[in-house]
DSSP file (Angstrom, degrees, kcal/mol; ACC not computed):
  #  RESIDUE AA STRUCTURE BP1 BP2  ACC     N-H-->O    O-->H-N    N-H-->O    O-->H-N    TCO  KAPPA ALPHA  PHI   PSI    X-CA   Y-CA   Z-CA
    1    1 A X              0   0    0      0, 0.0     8,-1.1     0, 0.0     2,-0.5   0.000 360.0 360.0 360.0 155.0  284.3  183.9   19.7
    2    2 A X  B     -A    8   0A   0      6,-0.2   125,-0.4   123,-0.2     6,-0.2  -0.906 360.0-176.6-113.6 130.7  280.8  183.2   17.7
    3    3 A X    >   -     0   0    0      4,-1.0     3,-1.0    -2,-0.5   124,-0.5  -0.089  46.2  -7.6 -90.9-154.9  280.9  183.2   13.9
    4    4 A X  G >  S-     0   0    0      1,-0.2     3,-1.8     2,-0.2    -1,-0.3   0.012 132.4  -7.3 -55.5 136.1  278.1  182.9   11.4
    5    5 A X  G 3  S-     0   0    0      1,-0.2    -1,-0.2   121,-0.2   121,-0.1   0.627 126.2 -59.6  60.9  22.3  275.0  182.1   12.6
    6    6 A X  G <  S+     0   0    0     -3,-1.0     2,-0.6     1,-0.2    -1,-0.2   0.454  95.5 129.2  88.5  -1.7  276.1  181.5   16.5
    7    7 A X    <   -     0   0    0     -3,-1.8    -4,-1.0    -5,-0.1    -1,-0.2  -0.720  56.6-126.4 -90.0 109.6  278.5  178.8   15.8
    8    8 A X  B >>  -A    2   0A   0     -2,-0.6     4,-3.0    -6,-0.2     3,-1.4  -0.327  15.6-112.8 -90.1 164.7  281.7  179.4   17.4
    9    9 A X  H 3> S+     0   0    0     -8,-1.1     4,-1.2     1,-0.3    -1,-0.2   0.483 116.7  52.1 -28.8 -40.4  285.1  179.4   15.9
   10   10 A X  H >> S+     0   0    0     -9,-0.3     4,-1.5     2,-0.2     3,-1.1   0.991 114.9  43.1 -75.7 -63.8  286.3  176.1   17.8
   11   11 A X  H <> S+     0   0    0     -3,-1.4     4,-2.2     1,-0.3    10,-0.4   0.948 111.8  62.3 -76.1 -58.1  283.0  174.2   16.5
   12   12 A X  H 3< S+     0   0    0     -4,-3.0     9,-1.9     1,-0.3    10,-0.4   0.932 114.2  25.7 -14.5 -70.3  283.8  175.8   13.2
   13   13 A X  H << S+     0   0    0     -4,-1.2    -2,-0.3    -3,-1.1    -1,-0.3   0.846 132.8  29.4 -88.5 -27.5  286.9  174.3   12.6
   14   14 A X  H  < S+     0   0    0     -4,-1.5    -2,-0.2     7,-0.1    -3,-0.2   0.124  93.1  95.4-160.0   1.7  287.0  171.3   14.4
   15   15 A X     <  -     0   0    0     -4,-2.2     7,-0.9    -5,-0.2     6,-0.4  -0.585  52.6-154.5 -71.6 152.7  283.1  169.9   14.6
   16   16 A X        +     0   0    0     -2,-0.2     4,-0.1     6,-0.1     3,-0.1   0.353  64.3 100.2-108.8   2.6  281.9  167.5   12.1
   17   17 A X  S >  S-     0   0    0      1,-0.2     3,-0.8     2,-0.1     6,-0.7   0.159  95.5 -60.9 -66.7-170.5  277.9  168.8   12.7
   18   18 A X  T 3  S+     0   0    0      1,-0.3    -1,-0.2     5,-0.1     3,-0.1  -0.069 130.2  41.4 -78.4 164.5  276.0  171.1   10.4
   19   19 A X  T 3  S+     0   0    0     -3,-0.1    -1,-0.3     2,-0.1     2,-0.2   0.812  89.8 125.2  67.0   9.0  278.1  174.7   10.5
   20   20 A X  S <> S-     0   0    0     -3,-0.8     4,-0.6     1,-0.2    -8,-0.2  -0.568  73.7-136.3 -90.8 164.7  281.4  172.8   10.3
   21   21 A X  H  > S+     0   0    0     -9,-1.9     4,-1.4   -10,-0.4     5,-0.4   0.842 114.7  59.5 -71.3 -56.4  284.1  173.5    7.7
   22   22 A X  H >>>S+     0   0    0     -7,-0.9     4,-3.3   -10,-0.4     3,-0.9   0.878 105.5  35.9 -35.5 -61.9  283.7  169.6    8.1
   23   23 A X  H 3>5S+     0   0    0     -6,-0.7     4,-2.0     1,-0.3    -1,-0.3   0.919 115.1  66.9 -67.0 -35.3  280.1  168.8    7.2
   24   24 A X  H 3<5S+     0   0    0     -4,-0.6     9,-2.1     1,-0.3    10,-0.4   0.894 115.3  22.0 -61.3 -41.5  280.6  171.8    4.5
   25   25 A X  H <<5S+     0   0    0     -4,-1.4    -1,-0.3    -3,-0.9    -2,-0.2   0.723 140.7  24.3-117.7 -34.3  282.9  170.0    2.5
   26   26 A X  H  <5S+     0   0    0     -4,-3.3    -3,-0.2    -5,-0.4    -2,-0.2   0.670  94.6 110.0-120.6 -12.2  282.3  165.9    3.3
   27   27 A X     << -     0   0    0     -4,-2.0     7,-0.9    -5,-0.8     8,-0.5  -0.436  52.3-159.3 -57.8 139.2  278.2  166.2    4.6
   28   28 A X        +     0   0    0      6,-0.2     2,-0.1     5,-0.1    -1,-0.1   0.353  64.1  68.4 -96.8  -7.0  276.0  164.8    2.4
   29   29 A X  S >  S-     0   0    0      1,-0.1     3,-1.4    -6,-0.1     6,-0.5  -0.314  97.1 -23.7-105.8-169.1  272.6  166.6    3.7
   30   30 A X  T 3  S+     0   0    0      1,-0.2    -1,-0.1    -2,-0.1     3,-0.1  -0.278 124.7  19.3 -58.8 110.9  271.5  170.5    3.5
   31   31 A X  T 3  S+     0   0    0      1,-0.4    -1,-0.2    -2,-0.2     2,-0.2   0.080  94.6 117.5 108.0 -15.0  274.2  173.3    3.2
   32   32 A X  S <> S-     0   0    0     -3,-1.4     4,-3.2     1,-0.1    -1,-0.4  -0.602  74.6-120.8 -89.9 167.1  277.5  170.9    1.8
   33   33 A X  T  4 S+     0   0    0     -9,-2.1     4,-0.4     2,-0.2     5,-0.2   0.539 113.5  57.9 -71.4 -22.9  278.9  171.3   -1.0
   34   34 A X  T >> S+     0   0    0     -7,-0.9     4,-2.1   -10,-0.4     3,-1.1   0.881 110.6  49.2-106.0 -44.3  278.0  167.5   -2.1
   35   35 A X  H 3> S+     0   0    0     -8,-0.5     4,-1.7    -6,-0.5    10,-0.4   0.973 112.0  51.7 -60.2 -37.3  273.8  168.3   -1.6
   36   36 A X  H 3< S+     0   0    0     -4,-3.2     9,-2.1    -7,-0.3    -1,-0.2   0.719 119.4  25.3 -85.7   5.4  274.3  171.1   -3.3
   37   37 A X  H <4 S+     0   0    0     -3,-1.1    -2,-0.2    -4,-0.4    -3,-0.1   0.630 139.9  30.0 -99.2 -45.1  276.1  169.8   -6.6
   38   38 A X  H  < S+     0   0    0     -4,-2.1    -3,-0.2    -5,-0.2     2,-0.2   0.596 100.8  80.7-103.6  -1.6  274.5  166.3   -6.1
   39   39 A X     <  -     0   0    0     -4,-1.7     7,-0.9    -5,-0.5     8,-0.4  -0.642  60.1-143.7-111.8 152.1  270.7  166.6   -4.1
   40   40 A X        +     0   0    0     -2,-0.2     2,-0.3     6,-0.1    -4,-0.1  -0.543  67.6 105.6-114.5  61.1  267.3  167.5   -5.9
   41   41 A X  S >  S-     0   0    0     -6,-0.2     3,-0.9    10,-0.0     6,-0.5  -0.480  89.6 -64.0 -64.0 172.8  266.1  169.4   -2.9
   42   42 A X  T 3  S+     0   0    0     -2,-0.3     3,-0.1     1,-0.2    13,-0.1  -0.704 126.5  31.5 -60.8 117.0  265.7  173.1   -2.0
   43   43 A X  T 3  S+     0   0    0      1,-0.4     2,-0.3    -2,-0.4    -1,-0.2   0.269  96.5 116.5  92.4 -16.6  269.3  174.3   -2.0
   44   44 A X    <>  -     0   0    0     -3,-0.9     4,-1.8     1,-0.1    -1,-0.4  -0.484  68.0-139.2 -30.6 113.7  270.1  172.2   -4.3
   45   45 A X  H  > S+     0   0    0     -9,-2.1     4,-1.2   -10,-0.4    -8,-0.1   0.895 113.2  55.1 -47.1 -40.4  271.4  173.1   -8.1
   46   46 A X  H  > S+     0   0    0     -7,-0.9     4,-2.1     2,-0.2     5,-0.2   0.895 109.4  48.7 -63.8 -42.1  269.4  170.4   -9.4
   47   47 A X  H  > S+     0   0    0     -6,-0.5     4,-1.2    -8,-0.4    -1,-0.2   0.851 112.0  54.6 -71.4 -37.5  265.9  172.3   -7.5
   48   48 A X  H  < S+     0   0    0     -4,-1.8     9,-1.6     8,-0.2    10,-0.5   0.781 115.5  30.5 -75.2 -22.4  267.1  175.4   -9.0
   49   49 A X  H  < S+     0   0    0     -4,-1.2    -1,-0.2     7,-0.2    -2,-0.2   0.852 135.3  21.9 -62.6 -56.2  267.2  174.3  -12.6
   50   50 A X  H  < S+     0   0    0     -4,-2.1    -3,-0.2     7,-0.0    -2,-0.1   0.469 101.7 100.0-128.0 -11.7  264.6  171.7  -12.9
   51   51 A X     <  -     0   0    0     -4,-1.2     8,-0.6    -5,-0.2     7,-0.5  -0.299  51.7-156.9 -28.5 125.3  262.2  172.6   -9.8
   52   52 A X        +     0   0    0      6,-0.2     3,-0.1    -2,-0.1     4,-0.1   0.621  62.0  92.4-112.7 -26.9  259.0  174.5   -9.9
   53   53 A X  S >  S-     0   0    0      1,-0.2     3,-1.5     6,-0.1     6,-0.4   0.039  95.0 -57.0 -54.9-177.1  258.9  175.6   -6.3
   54   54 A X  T 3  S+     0   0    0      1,-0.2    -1,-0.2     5,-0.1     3,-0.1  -0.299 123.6  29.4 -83.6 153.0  260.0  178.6   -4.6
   55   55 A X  T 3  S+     0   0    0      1,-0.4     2,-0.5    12,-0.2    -1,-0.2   0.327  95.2 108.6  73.0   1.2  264.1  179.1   -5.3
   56   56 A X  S <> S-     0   0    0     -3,-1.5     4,-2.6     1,-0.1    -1,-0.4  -0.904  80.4-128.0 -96.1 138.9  263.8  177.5   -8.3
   57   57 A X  H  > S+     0   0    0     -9,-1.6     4,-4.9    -2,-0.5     5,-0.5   0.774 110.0  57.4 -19.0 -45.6  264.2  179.8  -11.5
   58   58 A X  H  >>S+     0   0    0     -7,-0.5     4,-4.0   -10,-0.5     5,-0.7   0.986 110.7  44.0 -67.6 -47.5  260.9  178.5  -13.0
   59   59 A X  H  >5S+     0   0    0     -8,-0.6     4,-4.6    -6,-0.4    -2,-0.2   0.989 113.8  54.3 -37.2 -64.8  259.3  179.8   -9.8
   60   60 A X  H  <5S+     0   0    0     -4,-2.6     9,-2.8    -7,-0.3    10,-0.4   0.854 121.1  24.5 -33.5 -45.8  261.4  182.8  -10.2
   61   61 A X  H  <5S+     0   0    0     -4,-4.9    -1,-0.2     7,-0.2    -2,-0.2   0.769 135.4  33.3-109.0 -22.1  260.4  183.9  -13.9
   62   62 A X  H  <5S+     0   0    0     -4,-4.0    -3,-0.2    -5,-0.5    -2,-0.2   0.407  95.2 105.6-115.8   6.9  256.6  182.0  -13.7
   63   63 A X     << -     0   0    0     -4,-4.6     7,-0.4    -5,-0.7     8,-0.2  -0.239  53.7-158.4-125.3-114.1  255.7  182.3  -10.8
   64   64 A X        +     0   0    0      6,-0.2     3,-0.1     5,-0.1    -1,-0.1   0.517  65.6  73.8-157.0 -54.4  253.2  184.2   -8.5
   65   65 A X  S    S-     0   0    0      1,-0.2     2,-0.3     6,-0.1     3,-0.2   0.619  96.2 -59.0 -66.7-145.3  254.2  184.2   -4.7
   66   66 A X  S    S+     0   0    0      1,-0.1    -1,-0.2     5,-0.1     3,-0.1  -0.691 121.3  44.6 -99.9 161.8  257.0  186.3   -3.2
   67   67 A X  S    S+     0   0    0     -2,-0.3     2,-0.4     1,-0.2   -12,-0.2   0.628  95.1 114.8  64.4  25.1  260.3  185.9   -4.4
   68   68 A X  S >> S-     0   0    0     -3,-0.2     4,-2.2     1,-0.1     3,-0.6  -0.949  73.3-117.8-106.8 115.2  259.0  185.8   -7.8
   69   69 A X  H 3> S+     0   0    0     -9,-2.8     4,-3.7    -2,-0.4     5,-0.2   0.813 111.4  40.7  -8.9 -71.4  259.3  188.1  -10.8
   70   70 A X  H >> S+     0   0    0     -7,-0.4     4,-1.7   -10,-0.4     3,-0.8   0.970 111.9  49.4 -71.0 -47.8  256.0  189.0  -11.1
   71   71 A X  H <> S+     0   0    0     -3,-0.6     4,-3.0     1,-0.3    10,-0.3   0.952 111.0  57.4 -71.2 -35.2  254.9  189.6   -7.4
   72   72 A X  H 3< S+     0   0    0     -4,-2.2     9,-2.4     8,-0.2    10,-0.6   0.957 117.1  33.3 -50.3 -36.5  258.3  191.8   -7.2
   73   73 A X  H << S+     0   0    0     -4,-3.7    -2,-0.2    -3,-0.8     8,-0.2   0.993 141.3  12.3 -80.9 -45.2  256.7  193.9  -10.3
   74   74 A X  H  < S+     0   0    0     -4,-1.7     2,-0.3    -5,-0.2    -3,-0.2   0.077  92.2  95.9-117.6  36.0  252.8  193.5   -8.9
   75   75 A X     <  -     0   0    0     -4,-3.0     7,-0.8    -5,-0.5     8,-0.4  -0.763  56.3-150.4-110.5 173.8  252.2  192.3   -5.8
   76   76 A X        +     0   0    0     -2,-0.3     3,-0.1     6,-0.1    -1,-0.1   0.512  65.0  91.9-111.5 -16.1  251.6  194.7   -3.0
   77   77 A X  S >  S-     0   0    0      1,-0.2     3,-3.0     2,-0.0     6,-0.5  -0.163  94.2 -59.0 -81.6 175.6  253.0  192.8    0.1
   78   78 A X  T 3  S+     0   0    0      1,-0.2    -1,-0.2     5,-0.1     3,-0.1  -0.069 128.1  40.8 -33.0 156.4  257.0  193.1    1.5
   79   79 A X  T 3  S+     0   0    0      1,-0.3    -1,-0.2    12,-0.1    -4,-0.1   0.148  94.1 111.4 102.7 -24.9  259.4  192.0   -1.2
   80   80 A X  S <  S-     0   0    0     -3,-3.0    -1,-0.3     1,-0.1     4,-0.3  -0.269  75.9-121.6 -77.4-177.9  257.3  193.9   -4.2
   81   81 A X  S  > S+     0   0    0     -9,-2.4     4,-1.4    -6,-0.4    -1,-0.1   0.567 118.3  47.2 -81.3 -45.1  258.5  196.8   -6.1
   82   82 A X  H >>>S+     0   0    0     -7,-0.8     4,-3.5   -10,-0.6     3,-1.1   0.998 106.0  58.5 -80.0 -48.1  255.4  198.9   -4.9
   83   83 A X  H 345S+     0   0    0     -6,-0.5     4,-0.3    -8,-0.4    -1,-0.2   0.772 111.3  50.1 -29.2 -47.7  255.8  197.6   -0.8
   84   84 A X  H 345S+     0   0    0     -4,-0.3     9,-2.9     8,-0.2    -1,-0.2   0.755 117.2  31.7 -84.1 -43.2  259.2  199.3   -1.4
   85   85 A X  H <<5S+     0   0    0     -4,-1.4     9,-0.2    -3,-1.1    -2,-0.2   0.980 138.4  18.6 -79.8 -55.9  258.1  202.9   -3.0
   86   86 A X  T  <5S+     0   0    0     -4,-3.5     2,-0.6     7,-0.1    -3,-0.2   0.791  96.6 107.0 -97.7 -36.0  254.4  203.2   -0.9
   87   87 A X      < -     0   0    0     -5,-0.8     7,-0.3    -4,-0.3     8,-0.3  -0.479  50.6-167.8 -34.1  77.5  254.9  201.0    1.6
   88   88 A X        +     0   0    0     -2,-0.6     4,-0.2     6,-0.1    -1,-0.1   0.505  64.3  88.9-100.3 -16.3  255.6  202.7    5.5
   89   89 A X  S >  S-     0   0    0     -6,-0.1     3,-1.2     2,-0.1     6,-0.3   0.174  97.3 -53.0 -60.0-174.5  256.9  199.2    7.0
   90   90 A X  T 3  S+     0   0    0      1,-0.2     2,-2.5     5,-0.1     5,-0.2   0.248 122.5  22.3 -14.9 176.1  260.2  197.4    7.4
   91   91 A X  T 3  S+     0   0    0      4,-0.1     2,-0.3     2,-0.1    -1,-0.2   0.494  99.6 109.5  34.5  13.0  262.0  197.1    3.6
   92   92 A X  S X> S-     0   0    0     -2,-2.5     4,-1.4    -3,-1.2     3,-0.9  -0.862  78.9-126.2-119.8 167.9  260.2  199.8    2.4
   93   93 A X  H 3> S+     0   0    0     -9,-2.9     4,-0.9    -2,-0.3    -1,-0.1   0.681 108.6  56.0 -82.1  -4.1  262.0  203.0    1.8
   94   94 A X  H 34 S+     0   0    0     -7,-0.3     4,-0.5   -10,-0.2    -1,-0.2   0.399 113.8  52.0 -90.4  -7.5  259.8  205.7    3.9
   95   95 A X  H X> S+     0   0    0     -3,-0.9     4,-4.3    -6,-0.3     3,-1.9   0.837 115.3  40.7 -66.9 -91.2  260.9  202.8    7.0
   96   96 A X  H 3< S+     0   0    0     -4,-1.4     9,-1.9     1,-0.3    10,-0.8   0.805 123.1  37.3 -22.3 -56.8  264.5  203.1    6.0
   97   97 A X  T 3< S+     0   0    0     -4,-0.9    -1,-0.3    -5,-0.5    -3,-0.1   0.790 141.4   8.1 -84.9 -14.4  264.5  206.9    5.4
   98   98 A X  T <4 S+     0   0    0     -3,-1.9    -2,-0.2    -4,-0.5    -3,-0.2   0.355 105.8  96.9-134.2  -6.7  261.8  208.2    8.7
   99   99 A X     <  -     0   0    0     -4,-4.3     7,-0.6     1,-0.1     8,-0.3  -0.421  56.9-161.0 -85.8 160.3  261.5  204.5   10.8
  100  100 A X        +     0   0    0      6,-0.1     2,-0.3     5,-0.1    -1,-0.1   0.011  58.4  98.7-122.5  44.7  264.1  204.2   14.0
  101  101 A X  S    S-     0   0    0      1,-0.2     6,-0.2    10,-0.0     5,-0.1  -0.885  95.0 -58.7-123.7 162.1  263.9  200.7   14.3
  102  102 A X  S    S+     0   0    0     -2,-0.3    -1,-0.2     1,-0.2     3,-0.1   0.050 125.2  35.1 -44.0 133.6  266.7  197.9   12.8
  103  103 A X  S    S+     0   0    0      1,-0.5     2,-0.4    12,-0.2    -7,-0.3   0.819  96.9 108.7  96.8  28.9  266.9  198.4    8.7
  104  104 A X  S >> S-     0   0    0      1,-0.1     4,-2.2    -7,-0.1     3,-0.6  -0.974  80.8-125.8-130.0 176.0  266.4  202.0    9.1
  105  105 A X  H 3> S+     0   0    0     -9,-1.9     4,-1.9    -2,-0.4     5,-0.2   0.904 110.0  56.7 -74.2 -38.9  269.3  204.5    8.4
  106  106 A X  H 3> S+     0   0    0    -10,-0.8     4,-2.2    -7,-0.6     5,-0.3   0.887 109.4  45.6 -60.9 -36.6  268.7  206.0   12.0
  107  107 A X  H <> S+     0   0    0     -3,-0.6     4,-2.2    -8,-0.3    -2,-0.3   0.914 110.9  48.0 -68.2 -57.2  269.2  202.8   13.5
  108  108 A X  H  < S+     0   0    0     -4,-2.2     9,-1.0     1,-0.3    10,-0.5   0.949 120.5  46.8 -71.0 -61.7  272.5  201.7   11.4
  109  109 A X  H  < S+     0   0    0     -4,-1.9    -1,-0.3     1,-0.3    -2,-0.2   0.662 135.4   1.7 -85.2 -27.9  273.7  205.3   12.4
  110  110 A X  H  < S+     0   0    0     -4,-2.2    -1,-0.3    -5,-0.2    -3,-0.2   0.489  99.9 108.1-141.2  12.8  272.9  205.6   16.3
  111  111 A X     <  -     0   0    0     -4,-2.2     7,-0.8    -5,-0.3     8,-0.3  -0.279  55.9-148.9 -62.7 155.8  271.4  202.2   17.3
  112  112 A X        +     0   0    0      6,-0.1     2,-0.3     5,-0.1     3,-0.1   0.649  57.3 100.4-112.7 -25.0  273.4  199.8   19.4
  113  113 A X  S    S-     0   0    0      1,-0.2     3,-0.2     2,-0.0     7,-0.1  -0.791  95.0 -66.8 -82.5 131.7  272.1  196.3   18.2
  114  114 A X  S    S+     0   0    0     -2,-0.3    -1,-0.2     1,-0.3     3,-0.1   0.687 123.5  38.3-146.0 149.2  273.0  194.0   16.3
  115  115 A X  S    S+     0   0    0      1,-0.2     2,-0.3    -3,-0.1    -1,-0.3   0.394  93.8 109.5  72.5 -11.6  272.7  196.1   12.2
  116  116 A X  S  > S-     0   0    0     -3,-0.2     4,-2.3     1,-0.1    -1,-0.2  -0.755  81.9-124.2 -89.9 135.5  274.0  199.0   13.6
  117  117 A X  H  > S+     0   0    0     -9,-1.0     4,-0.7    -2,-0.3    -8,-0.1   0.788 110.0  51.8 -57.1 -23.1  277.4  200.5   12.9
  118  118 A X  H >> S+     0   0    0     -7,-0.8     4,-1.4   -10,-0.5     3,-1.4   0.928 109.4  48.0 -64.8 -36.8  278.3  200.6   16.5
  119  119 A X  H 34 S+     0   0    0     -8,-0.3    -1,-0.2     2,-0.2    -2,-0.2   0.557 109.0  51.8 -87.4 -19.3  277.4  197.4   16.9
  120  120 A X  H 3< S+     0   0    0     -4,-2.3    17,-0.3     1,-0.1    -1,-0.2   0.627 120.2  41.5 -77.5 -10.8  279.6  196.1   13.6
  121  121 A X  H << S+     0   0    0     -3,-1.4    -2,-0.2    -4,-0.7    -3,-0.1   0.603 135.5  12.5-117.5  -4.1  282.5  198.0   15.2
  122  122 A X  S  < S+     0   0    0     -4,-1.4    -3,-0.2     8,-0.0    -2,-0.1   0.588  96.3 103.9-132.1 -26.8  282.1  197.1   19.0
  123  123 A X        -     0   0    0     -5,-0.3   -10,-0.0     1,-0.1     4,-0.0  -0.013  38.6-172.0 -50.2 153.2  279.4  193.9   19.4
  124  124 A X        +     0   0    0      5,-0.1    -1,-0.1    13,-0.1     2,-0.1  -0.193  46.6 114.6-144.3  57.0  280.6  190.6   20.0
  125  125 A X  S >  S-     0   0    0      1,-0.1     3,-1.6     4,-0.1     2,-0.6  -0.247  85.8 -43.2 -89.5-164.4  277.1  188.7   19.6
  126  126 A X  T 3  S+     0   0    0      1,-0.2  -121,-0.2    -2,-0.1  -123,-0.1  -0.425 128.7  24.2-103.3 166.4  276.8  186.6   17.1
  127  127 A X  T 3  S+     0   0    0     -2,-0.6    13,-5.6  -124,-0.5    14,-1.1  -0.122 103.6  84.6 117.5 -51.1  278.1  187.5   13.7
  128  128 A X  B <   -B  139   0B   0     -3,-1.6     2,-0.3    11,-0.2  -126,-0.2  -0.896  52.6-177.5-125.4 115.0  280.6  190.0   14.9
  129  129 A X        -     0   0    0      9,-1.7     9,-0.4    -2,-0.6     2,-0.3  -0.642  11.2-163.5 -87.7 147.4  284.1  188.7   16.1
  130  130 A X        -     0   0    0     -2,-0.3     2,-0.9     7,-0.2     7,-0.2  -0.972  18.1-131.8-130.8 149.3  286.3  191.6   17.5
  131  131 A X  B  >> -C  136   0C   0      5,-3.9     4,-4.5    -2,-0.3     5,-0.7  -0.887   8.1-153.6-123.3 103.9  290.1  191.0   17.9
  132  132 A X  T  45S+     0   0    0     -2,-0.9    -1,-0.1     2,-0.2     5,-0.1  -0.117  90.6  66.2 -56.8  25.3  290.7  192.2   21.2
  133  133 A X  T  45S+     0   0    0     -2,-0.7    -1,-0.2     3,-0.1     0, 0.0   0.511 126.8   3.3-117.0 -74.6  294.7  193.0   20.0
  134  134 A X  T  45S-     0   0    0      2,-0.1    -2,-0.2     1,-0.0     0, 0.0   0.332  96.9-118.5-108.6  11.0  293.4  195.9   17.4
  135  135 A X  T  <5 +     0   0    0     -4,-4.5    -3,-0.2     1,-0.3     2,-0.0   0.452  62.5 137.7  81.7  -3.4  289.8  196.3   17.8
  136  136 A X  B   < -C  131   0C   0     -5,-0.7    -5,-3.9    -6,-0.1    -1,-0.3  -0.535  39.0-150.1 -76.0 146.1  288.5  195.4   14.5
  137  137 A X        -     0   0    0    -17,-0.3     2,-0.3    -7,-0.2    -7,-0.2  -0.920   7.9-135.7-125.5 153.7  285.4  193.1   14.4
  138  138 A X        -     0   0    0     -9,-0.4    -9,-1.7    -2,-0.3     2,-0.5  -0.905  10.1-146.3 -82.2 105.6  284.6  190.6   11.5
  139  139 A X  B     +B  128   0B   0     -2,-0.3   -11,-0.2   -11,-0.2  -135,-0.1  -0.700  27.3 167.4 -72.8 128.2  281.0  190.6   10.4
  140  140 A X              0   0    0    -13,-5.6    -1,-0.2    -2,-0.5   -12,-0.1   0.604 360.0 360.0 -99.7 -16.9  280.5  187.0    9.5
  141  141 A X              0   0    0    -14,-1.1    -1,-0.1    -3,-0.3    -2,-0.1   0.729 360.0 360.0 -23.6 360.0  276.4  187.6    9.3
């Protein structure tokens, strides 16, 4: 079966590579538990604290870009506040409420891929284990 991010269940438990329970908990690089208490990178605690790029706080509340306070309140692209109200694309909420492609409510309700209800309650790509006993799948997305 494939868990999170394509990585199956076997590799999961029993790999020592990136996506392991291993690397999570004794890796020293991007995504364990010891880069992210102890590394000054992106992903990092340390980057989020004391860091001026994007994922860092200071970014967050001074700056400019996307994922930033202010472009959520005035910028005009995905990811704002205004992209959201006026917007007709993807993320915005006249997509959601009239678009039929993934990330709109017609899609979650009668789409067959991968964001779709059918597809949380019958897929087995990756993300969604089903247990062939009772028929439940696990989203791990």
């Amino acid at each position: 079966m494939i868990g999170r991010a394509g990585v199956s269940n076997y590799y999961k438990r029993h790999g020592t590579g990136r996506g392991s329970d291993y690397y999570q908990k004794h890796g020293t690089g991007p995504g364990s538990d010891y880069y992210k208490k102890h590394g000054t990178g992106p992903g990092s605690d340390y980057h989020r604290k004391h860091g001026t790029g994007p994922g860092s706080d200071y970014y967050e509340k001074h700056g400019t870009g996307p994922g930033s306070d202010y472009y959520a309140k005035h910028g005009t692209g995905p990811g704002s506040d205004y992209y959201k109200k006026h917007g007709t694309g993807p993320g915005s909420d006249y997509y959601r409420k009239h678009g039929t492609g993934p990330g709109s409510d017609y899609y979650r309700k009668h789409g067959t891929g991968p964001g779709s209800d059918y597809y949380k309650r019958h897929g087995t790509g990756n993300g969604v284990e089903c247990d062939s006993y009772d028929g439940r799948c696990d989203n791990y997305a």
